[in-house]
C-alpha positions in Angstrom: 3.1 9.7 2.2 1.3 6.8 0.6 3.5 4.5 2.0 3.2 5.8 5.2 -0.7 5.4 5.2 -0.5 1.7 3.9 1.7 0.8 6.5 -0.8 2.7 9.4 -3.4 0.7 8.0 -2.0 -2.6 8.0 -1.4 -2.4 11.2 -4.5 -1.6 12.4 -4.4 2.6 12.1 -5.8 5.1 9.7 -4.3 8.7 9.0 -6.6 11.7 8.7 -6.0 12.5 5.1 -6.8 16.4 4.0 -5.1 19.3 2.1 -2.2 19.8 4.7 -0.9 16.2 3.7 0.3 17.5 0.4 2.0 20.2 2.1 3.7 18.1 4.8 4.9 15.5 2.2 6.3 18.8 0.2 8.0 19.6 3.6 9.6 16.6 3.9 10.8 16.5 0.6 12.1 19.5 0.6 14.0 19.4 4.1 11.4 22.0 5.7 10.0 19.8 8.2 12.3 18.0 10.9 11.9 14.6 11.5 10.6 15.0 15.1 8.2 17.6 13.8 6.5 14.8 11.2 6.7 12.6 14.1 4.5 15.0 15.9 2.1 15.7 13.0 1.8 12.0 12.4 0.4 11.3 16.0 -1.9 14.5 15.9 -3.5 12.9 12.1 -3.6 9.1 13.0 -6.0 7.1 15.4 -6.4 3.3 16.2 -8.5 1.5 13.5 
């Protein structure tokens, strides 16, 4: 998830970062969240610079 917030903010974005990111990256990990679903998450947490 890191990596996905470093590469937001160099390009000009930040990520709202609170308890559910934890849970999302455990999702992802552990094939509970689809990739069109994190898709969707991402654009509710991140806003232009």
């Amino acid at each position: 998830m890191e990596a996905c917030r470093l590469f937001l903010d160099l390009n000009g974005y930040t990520m709202t970062i609170d308890q559910q990111v934890v849970q999302v990256a455990v999702d992802i990990a552990t094939r509970q969240m689809t990739f069109e679903a994190f898709v969707s998450w991402l654009r509710e947490h991140t806003n232009p610079g």
